[in-house]
N, C-alpha and C positions, 0 to 999 in steps of 0.2 A: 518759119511757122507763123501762120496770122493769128490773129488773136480777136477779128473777127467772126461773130454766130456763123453758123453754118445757115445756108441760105437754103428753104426749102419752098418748091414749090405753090404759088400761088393756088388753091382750091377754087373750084367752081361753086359754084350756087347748088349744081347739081351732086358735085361729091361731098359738100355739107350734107345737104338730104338724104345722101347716101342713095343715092336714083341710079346713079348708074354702076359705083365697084362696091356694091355691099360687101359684108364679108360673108365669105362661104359660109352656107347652113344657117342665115340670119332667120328665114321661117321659123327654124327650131328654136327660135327664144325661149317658149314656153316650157322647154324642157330644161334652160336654166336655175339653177337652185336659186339664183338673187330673185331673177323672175316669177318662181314660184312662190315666194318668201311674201312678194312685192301682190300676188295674186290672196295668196294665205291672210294676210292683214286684213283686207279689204271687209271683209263682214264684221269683225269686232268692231271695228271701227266706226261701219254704219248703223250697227244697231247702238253704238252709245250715241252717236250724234242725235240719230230718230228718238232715243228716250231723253236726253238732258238739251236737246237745244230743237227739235222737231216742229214747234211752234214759230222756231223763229224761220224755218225752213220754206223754202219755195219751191214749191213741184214747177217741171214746165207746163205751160198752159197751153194744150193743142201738137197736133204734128210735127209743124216748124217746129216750135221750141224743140219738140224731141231732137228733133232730126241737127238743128244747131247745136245741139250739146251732147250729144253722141256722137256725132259725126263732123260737123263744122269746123267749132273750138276745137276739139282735138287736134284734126287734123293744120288746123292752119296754127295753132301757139304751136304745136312739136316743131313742125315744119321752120318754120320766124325765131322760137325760143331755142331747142335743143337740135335746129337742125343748121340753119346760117351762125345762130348769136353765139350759143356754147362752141360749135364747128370752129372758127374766127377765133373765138378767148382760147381754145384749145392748142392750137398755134402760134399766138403772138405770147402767153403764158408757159409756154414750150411745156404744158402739162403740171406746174407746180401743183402740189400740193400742201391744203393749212388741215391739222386734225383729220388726214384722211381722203378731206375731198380734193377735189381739185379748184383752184382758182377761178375758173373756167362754171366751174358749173353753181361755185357759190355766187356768185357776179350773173350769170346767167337765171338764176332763184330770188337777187334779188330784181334784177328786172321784172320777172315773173310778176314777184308779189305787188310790187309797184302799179304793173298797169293791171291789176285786179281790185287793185286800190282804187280807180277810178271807176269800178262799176258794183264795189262791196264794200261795205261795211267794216271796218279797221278788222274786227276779230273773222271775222268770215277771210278776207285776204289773208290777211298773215298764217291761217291754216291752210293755205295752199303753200307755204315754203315746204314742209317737210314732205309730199308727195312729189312737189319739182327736185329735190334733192334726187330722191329715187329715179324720179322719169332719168334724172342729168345721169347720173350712176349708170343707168342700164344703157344707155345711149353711149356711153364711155366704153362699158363691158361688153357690148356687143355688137359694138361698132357700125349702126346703124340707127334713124330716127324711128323704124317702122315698131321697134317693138314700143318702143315710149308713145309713139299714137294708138297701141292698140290699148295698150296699159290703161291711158288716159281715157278712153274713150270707153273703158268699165268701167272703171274707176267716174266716170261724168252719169252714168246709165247706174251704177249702182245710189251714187249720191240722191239724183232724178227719182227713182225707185223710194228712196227711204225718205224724202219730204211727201211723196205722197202718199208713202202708209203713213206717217208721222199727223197728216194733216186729219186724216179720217178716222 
């Protein structure tokens, strides 16, 4: 008997992304209770940010912006963050988990907040750790990045939305 890991296949780029063997029924994310949980949140949430910190908020300014933050960022940090990065620690971490998460996606959260750090504000970054928890979570539980880009990509359009009621 070896006493050697059990050796498992190398992942592509593409089955990080989940691009090619999603898992069956991955469309129906949204009928996931964590998914729905993760949807439910989303308006408490925006309306306290728009009343106690609204001033400090930035609507995007023009089409582009819109379109990079609903659509861009989403799709390329899922893709980069919970689709190669978390994919890889998910693997090499052979799935541990501390208090619940997994290794993989707390390592993967704090990348996250790091390089958000280079375009925000300490307290602005650091409140992206607990939605990348989540995006990592669903991306775990439903074995695909697509529902954490779509997550995100409300989640970037709801935020967008409430800096510019907040501003007006």
């Amino acid at each position: 008997m070896s006493l050697a890991p059990e050796r498992t296949p190398r992942s592509t780029l593409a089955d990080e992304c989940a691009l090619l063997r999603p898992r069956a029924g991955w469309w129906a994310w949204w009928r996931d209770p964590h998914a729905l949980a993760a949807l439910g949140v989303a308006l408490p949430v925006w309306l306290m940010l728009g009343l106690l910190a609204g001033p400090q908020m930035r609507a995007p300014a023009g089409g582009l912006a819109w379109l990079s933050l609903v659509l861009v960022q989403p799709v390329a940090e899922e893709l980069v963050f919970r689709g190669v990065l978390q994919g890889q620690l998910l693997r090499l971490s052979e799935g541990r988990r501390v208090a619940g998460l997994t290794l993989a996606n707390l390592a993967t959260t704090a990348g996250f907040v790091a390089v958000h750090l280079l375009a925000q504000p300490p307290a602005w970054a650091l409140a992206v750790a607990a939605p990348s928890l989540l995006l990592g979570h669903l991306r775990e539980r439903l074995g695909s990045v697509w529902p954490a880009v779509a997550l995100h990509a409300f989640y970037n359009a709801g935020f967008g939305l409430t800096a510019w009621w907040a501003r007006g």
